[in-house]
N, C-alpha and C positions, 0 to 999 in steps of 0.2 A: 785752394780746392784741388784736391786727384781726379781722376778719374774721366770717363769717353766723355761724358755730359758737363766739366766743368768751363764754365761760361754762360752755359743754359740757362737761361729762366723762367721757371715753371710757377705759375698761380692756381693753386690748387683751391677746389671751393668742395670738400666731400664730406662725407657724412659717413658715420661705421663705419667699414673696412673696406669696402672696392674703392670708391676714389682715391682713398689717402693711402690704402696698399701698392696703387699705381704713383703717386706720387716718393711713396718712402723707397721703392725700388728705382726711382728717378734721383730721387734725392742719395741713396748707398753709389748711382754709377756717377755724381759730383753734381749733379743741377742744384740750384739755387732755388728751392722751394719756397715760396710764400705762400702758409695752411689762410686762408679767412674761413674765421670763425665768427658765428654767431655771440652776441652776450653770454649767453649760457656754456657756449664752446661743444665741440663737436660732443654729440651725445656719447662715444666711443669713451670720451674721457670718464663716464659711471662703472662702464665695465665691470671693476672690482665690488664696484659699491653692489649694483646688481646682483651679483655672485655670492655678494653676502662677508665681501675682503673686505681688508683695510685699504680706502681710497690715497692712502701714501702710494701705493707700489699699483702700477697697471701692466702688466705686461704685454696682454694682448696691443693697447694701443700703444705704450712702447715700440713696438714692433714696426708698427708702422707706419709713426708718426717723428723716428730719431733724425737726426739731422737736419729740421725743418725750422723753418721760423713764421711766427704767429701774429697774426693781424686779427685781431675784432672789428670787425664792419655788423652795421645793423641796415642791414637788406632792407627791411621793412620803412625804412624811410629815405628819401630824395635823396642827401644828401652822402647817406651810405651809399646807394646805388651806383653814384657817379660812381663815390672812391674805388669802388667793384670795377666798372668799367674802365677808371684809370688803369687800374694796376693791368689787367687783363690786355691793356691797349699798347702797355708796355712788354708785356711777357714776349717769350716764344712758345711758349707752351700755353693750353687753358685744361687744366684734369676736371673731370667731376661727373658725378655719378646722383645729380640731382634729376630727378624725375623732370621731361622735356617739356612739359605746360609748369611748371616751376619755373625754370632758364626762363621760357619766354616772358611771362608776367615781369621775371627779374628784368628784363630787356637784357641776358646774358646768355638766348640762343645763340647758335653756330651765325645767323644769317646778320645779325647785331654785331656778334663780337669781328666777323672777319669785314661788315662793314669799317671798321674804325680801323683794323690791323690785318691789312689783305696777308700778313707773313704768316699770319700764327697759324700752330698747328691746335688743335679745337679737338681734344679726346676723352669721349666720353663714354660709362658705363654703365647701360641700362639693365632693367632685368629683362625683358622681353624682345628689343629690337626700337630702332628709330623709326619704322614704321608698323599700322596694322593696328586693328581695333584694341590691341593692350598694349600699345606703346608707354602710356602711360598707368600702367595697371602698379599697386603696390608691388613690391616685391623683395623680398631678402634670399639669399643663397642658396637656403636650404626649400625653396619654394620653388626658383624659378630654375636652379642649377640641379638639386638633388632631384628633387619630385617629378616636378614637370616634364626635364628632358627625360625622363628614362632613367637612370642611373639606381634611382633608387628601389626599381621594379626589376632591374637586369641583376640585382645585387638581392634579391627574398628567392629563399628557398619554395619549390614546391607546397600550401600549404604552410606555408610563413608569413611571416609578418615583418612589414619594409624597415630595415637597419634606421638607424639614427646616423646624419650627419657629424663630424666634427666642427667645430667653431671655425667659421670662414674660409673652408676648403676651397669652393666655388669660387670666394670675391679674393680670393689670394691667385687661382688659377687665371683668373677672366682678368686680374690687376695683371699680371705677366703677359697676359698676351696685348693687353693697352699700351704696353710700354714700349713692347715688340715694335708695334704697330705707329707709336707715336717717334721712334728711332729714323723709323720707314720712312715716314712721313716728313721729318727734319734731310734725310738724304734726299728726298725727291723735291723740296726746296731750295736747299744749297750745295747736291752732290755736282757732279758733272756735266749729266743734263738737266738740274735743276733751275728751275724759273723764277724764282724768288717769291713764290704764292706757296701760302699753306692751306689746310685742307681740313677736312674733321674727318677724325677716322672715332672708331668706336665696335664694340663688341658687347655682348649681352651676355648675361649667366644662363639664358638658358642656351643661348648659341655654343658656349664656352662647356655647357652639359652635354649636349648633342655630340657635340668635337671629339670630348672624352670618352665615349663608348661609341666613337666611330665604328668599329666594328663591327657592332653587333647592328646598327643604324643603315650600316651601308649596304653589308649583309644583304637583311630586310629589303629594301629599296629594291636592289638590282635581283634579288633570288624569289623575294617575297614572300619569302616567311623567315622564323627570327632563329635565331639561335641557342639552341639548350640550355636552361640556366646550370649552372654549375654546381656541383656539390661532392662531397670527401666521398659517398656511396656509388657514385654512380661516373667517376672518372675513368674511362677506359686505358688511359694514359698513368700507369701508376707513378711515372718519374717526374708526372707532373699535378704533384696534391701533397696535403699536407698530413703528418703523421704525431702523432702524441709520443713523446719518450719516457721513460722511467722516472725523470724528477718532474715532470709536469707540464716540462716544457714542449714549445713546437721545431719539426722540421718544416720549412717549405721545400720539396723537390720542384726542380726547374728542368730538367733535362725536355724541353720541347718534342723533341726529336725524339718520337716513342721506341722506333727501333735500334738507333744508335747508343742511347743510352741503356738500355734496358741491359748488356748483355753485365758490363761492367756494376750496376744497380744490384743486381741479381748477385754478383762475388761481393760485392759490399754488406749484402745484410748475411751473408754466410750460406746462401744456398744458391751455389752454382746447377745445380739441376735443373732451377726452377728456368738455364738460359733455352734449353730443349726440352721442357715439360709440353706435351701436345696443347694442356689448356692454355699456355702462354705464350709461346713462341713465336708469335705474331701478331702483327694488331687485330686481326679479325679474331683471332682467339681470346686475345685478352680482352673486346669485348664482349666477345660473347659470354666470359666467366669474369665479367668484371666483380661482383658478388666474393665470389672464391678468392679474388686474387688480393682485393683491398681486405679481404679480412686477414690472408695471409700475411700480409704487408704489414696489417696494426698490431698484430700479436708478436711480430720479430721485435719493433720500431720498440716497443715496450718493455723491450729488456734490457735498453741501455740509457743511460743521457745524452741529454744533447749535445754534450761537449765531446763526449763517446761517441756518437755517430760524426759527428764534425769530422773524426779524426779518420772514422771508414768510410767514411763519401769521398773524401780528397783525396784518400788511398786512389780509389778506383778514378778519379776522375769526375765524378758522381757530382753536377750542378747542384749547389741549394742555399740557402738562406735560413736563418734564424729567423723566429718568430719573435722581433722582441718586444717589450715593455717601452715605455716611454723611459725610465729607467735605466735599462740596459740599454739606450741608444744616445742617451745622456751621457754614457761611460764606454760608449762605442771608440776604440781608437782610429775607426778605421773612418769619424765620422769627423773624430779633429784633426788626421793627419791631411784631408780632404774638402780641409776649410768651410765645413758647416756653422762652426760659432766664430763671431767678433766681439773686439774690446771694444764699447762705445764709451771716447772720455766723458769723464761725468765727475765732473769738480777737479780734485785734484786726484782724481784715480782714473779707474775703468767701470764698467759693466757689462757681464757677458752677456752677451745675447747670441739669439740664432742669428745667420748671415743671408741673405737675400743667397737666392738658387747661382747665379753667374760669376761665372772671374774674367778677366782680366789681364794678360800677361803685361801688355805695352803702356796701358794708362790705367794702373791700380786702382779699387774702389778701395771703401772705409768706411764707416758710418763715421760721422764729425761729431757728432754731441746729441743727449740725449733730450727727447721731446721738450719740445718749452713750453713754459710756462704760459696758459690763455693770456693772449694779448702781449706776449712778454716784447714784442719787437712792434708793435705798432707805430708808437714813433719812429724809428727808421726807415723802417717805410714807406711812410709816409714822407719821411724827409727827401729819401729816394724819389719821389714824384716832382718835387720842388717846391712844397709845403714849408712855410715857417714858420716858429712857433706859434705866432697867434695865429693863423689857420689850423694848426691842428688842435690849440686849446680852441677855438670855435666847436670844430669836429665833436671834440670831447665832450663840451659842455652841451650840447645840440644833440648826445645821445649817438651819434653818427657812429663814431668809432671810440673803440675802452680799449 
């Protein structure tokens, strides 16, 4: 194994995407992940069938199930439980993002599991928090991450209606900061001043929502009222909003800095006049004519492409960004020179896939091999524990583990 994490070993017990996207991101920096899975197997594994795909190819749980290995345990009875608690009792790591009166009924709460392994680190993903009347509440991403924290009210137009999620935004962001957290957590065990006790750390989607529009949160808080929702009409900062070009395509301007950029903006789209025009020459001007100036803005923006403007923003200096397609960022070079996609071996070749957000310089990550197969490593295990075969044909035959 490569990688900061190889030696680690993580048991991972998650369901959909936050626990096992904190795992898969443990498993890309080298930890040795053990998924337990239910008989039926993490329900992520329908994914495509849901979708209406062919259940050969999953990507989504590809994604954040590769390099891991697969135990079936059946929770639901004695004999599973233990082998849960064994392996748990062996880890350094315990991931999962099971609802906390679940854990306990499992007897796989924090105060169980660090009884038997005062070292482990105990990380987990709720949607609400570890405490407080919905600790226990259902939740998915797009509930307790979009909805709930804000995010998805800071993101609707005046008189609009609240944007739709994409697919595990939340349980991919709240999975990186677990992981963050679970590193933290292994350093403050066996760094320096470390004691040899580990700890449960943990984070929630909607805490992980709140985080992400700190801004506008903190704002509020300390000023006490919120912040203007934003929109293309009503930007006073024209270097910072987005423009339609002549083939269809989008600019986003970036230039933060309304005055600084503005003068250089202004020789880019071909009208240097507009740098001393009374209605713009300053920010209190521009917004006062903000009206005027964005429509100035979109009738220039529209008579070139995008590739056409690319080429007079960078003239000038002029900050901004493509709007692109899932498509065009597919074929982005600047996305592979930049280590966004890996080869994950998969038989005797590869498979591309997207690459977990972090690098590496000193101890390389990799993704090692592609998701396994439900139960494809239960026997070892199991072997690993110090089981022999007729204990684990017991297992077997007792329903316990497949």
């Amino acid at each position: 194994m490569t990688g900061p994490l190889a030696g680690i070993r993580v048991v991972e017990l998650g369901v959909w995407v936050a626990g096992p996207a904190a795992g898969g991101i443990l498993a890309d920096w080298g930890a040795d992940v053990v998924k337990i899975e239910p008989p039926t197997g993490d329900p992520a594994r329908q994914f495509m069938t849901m979708m209406g795909g062919s259940p050969d190819v999953n990507p989504p749980f590809e994604l954040d199930n590769r390099s891991k290995r697969s135990i079936v345990v059946d929770l639901t009875t004695d004999e599973g439980r233990r082998v849960a608690l064994d392996l748990v009792a062996g880890a350094d790591v315990f991931v999962t993002n099971l609802r906390m009166d679940a854990l306990e009924r499992l007897g796989l709460d924090h105060e169980a599991c660090a009884t038997r392994s005062p070292r482990l680190v105990y990380g987990i993903i709720t949607g609400y928090g570890t405490t407080g009347e919905d600790r226990d509440r259902a939740a998915y991403d797009v509930g307790a991450f979009w909805a709930r924290s804000g995010i998805a009210s800071v993101l609707t137009a005046p008189g609009g209606t609240p944007p739709f999620q994409r697919g595990g935004m939340g349980d991919h962001s709240a999975a990186m900061s677990l992981a963050g957290a679970i590193c933290a957590a292994l350093v403050a065990r066996d760094g320096p001043a470390g004691d040899g006790r580990g700890q449960m750390v943990s984070t929630s989607l909607l805490r992980q929502g709140m985080y992400t529009i700190g801004f506008d949160l903190n704002t509020h808080l300390r000023l006490g009222v919120p912040i203007g929702i934003g929109g293309h009409t009503v930007m006073a900062n024209p270097a910072m909003n987005w423009y339609r070009t002549a083939d269809d395509a989008y600019v986003w301007l970036i230039g933060l800095e309304g005055d600084r950029h503005w003068p250089g903006l202004c020789r880019a789209v071909g009208h240097p006049e507009w740098i001393d025009d009374p209605r713009f020459r300053d920010a209190a001007a521009r917004r006062a004519n903000v009206g005027d100036m964005i429509a100035a803005f979109d009738e220039v923006f529209a008579t070139r492409t995008r590739a056409e403007w690319g080429v007079a923003l960078d003239a000038e200096d002029v900050w901004w960004a493509p709007v692109q397609t899932t498509e065009e960022v597919l074929a982005d070079p600047q996305a592979w020179a930049g280590g966004a996609f890996v080869e994950v071996p998969d038989g005797p070749g590869t498979t591309l896939m997207v690459n977990s957000p972090c690098d590496f310089t000193g101890t390389p990550t990799g993704a090692r091999g592609m998701p396994p197969a439900l139960g494809a490593d239960t026997d070892a295990v199991l072997a690993e524990l110090g089981l022999d075969a007729g204990a684990v044909g017991h297992l077997r035959r007792s329903g316990a583990v497949g």
